[in-house]
Structures are given as C-alpha cells and as structure tokens.
N, C-alpha and C positions, 0 to 999 in steps of 0.2 A: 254467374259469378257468385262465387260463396265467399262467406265476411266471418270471419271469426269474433271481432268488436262492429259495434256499429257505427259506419263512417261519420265520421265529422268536421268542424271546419275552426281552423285557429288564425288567428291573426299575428303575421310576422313582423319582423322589427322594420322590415324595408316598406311597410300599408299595405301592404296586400295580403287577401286570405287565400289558406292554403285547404285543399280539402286531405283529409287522413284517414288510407281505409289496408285493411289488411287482407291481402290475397295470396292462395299458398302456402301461408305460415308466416309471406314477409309484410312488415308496416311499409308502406310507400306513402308518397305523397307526392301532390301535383298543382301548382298554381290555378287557381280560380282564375285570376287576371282580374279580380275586382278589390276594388277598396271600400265598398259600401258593402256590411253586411246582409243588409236584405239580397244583395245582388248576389252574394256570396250565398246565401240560404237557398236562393233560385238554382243555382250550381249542383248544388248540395242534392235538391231533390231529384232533379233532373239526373243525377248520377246511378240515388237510388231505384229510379226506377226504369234504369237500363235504356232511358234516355237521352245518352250523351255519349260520343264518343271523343275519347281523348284523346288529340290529335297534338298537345304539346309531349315534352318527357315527362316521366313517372320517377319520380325520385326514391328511392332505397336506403336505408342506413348502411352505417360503412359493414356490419356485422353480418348483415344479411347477403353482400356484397363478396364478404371472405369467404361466405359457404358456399355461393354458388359459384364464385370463380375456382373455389379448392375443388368442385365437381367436374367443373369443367379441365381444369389443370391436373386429372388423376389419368384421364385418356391418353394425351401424348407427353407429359411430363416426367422424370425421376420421380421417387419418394424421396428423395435429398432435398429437391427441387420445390416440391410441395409441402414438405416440412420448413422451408425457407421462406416462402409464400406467406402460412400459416402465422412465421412467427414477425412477420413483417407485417401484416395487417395487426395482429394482436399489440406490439409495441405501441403500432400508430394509433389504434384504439382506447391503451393506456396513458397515452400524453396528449396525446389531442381530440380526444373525447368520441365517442358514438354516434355521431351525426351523420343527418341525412347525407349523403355524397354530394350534393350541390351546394351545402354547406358552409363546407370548407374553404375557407381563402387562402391564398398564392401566401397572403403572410401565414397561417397555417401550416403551412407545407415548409414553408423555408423554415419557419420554428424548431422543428420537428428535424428537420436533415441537420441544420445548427447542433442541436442538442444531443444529437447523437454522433455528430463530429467530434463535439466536448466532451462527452459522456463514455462513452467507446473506440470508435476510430473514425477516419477518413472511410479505410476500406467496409465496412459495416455500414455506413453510411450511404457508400456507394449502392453497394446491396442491396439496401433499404428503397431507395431510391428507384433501383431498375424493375423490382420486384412490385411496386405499388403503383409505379407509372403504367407498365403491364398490363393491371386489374384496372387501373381506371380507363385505360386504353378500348378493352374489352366492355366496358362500362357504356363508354363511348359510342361504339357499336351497337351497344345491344339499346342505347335511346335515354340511357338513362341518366345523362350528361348532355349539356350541349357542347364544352369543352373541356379538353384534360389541362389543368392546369398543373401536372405534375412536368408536362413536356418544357413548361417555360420555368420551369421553378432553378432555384440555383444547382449552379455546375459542383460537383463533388470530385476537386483533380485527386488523385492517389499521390502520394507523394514520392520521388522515387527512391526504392530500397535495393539495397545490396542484394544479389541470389545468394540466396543459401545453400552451399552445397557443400558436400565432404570432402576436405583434402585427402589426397591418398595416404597420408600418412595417418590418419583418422580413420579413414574405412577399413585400412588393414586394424586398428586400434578392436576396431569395432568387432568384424569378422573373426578376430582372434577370442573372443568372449562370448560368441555366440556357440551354445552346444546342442540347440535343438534341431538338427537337422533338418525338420520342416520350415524352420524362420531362416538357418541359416541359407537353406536354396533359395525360400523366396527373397532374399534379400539380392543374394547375386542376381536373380531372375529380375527383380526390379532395377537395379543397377544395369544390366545388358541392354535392358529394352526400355524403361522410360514407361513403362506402363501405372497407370493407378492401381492401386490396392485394390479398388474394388473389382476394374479388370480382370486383376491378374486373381480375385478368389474364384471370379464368375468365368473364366477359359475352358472352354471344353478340348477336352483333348481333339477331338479333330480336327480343330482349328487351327493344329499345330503339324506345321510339315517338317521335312527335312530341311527347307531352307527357308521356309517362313512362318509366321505366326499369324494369323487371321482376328483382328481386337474386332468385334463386330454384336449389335445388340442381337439377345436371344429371348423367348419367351419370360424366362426369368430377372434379363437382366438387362440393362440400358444405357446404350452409353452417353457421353458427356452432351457431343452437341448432335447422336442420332445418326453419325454416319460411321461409315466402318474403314478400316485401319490399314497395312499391311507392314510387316516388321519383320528387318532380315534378319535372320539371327547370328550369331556371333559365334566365331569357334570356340570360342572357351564356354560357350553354354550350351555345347551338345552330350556334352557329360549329365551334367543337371536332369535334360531333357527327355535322355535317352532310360534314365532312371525313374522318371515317373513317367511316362509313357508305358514305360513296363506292368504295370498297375490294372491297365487296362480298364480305368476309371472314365464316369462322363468326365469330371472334371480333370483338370492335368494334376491340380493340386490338392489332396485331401485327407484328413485324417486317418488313424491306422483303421477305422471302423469304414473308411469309403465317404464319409459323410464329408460333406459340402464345409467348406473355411467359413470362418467369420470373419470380416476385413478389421472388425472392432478389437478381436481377441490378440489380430497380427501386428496392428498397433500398439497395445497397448506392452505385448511382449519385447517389440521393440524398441520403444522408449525404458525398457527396463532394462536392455542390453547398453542401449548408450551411456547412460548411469551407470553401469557396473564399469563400462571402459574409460569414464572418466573424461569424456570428451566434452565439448561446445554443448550444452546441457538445450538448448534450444533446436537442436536436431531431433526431426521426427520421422516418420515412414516416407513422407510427402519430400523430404529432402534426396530421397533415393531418385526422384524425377527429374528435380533441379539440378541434381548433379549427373548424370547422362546427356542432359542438354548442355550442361557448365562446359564439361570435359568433351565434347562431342565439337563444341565452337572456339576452346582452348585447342585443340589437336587441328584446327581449322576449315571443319565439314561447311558449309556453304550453310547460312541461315535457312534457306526453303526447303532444303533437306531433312534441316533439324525437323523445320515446322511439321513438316507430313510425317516424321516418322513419332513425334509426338500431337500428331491428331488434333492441333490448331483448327481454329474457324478459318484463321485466316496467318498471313506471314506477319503481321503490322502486334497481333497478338502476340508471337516467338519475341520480335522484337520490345516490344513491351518490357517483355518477360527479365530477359537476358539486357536490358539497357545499360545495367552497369558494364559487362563486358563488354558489350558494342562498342562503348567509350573510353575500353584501352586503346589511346592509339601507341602505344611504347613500342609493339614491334614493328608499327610503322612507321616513326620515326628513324628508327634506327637503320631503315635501309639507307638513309643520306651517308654516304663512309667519305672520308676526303682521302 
C-alpha cells in the first residue's frame, strides 16, 4: 500500500480516534475503536507497518465517492444520466459540505431534500433524492457505509400536475408556422409515435419497416430504461417515412450533408416555432409525447397499450403520467340517461 500523506490519527466529536490515510488518490478513514490516544497510536503503527488488517468499513469523502460511482455509472448508464448524478452529488456537496460519507446525518440529508423542495422544486428534489440514495446504495455495497441512510430519509410526493399537451387547434396553429421541412416531419414524426427527441435523432433507418418502427439501444445511443420498443406506425406517417427512407441514410432523419441531428438544435427550433404561432408559451419538444399519449387515452386506447407503445417501466408509471385524465370521469357519468 502506497500513501501519498502520511497516515494519521485525529480525534472525533463522538471520543473516539480515527486513523486518516490516503490510497489511490482517495483520503479515507476508519475508526480506531479506541478513546485513549496511546491505544490509538498502537492502531496507528500497526497500520503502518502492514500489520493490521482492517476488518471494519473505510470511510471516503463524499467527492471521492462521485468520481468513482461517475466511473462506475459511465458503463451501463446514459450521459443524461451521469450528468444528472454529477450534478446531484455536486449540489449536495455545495450545501452540505465534503464530508466523510459516514458523516453525514438523517438530519443532513433531510436538510438538504428540504432545501431544495424550497429552493427549486418537489420534482428536482425528487431527483436529487433517487440519484444520491443510488451512490450511497453502491457505497453500501462496496463496505464503505454500514447504513444508507438516504433509504429512511424523507418522502419527496410530486405533486400532481395537469399533462401538457397540444390542443388540436394549437398543433394545427403550430404546423402552420413551421417551414423547415426537417422540424416540420419531425414534429409530425413525434406527434405519430410518442417517441423522445433523442430517439427519434438516434433511429436508424432500418429500424424502420413498413409497418413498424423498432425504438431500440445502438452502439451510439441508449435508451431510457435499456429495453427496446416496437411502434406501429400510422397511415398518415407513411408519406413522411417513405420520403426519408429514400435518402438511404444510416440514420432515417438528417441533414442535407447526411450528418447525424442534434436533439438540442431540434429543440431549440421548436420552441422558436411555438413563439412565432403564438401559442401556450410553456410548450416544448417534450409536449409532442404528452400529447400522443393525451389523445391516444382521450380517443379511448386502453392505458397498457398506451404504456408499451410509449416504453414505460411499467403501467402504474402511464398512470402517473396521465392522472389528471384518468380522473375525468364526465363520460362516465353521463352513461346514467333517464
């Protein structure tokens, strides 16, 4: 074992000394289990001289804890995903300080979800929340915890909200203002199928059949929760289809040079067409989804349907989703006729 400082021993607020030594680049630390310094000094040397094996957990700061769970989380995760991670350990970092991971107390943690309930949102909070329980999770596992105390920390409900989605006399508002050919297919194309933005830049054309579309991760690209899709396509988007297809492009969708979309640029165009039509200014790319699934359970498709054809974990998710419309019951009422 190589040391980049030389181990030492401090005394914590709770009597007991702690030894502190750094391996690999990270500072860790690990309970003596003594409250008398000399006994602590015995600890000390015994360590140094590679005789002692350390059979409690090795404690880590919270910092050294983000780099290696972002290493560990770059294998099977998104870059959405691990940018999410990233900025979720760094906030908690920011307001609740750099400390060792065992550290930290239950009121710490509830602090912290508090504050950014008040400061941000519920839903952000939520986030925060699922993304650091996670890492201490994996913390857990790996010895350097003996409990997550994010697991018992307070419940963060969402509170529930309207879907947003486009009335049709909005989307025609919308479509009629668009003239870029390329936002304007992909808009119908997202409207048809319920796909994400970023799905629908990363498709390769031969994922695309004559009666289906195959949403599925590829070397380049990943989808949401890792499994893959299938999506029937709609008559009125064989026009669309049939026209980039012809391209004979990997991708189905992309610029006049062949080159690959950016999901960022198609947002950002779109939100510029909603402004020019003068609509619900709070509509974005991301409402072309909500409203496939709106209009999909308004025309009366069966929730489990919706769910698989929008690539749910699960059905309890759709419903989530969609809870305000679940709770019209007006045309259930009105079957009562006298």
């Amino acid at each position: 074992m190589s040391y980049i400082n030389k181990p030492s021993i401090s005394k914590r607020k709770n009597g007991y000394w702690y030894l502190f030594f750094r391996k690999d680049g990270k500072r860790l630390m690990v309970s003596t289990r003594e409250r008398k310094k000399s006994e602590a000094e015995k600890f000390l040397k015994r360590f140094i001289n590679n005789d002692l094996e350390l059979s409690q957990p090795v404690y880590i700061k919270c910092s050294d804890l983000a780099k290696e769970y972002h290493e560990v989380s770059q294998i099977s995760k998104t870059l959405k995903t691990c940018q999410a991670i990233e900025s979720s350990f760094r906030e908690f970092i920011r307001i609740s300080g750099d400390k060792f991971i065992n550290q930290y107390s239950l009121k710490d943690i509830n602090k912290f979800i508090a504050y950014k309930k008040t400061n941000t949102s519920a839903y952000s909070a939520r986030k925060y929340k699922i993304h650091l329980k996670a890492a201490f999770n994996y913390a857990l596992l790996q010895g350097y915890i003996k409990t997550n105390l994010w697991k018992v920390s307070e419940n963060v409900s969402i509170p529930q909200m309207p879907v947003l989605f486009f009335t049709k006399p909005d989307m025609n508002k919308l479509l009629s203002v668009i003239t870029n050919p390329l936002l304007y297919d992909i808009t119908l194309f997202a409207l048809y199928t319920g796909m994400r933005i970023g799905e629908i830049c990363s498709l390769e054309t031969v994922n695309v059949s004559n009666k289906f579309i195959l949403v599925t991760s590829s070397g380049e690209f990943t989808t949401k929760n890792k499994k893959f899709r299938i999506i029937s396509i709609a008559d009125d988007l064989h026009p669309v289809l049939d026209k980039w297809k012809s391209k004979n492009e990997k991708y189905l969708f992309t610029y006049l040079t062949g080159r690959k979309i950016n999901p960022d640029t198609i947002s950002l165009y779109f939100k510029r067409a909603v402004r020019l039509a003068k609509i619900n200014n709070k509509y974005h790319f991301h409402c072309l989804r909500k409203t496939f699934g709106s209009w999909l359970l308004q025309g009366g498709a069966a929730i489990s349907e919706i769910s698989k054809l929008l690539g749910h974990s699960g059905i309890k998710v759709t419903e989530n989703s969609y809870a305000s419309l679940l709770n019209d019951y007006s045309n259930t009422v009105n079957i009562i006729k006298l």
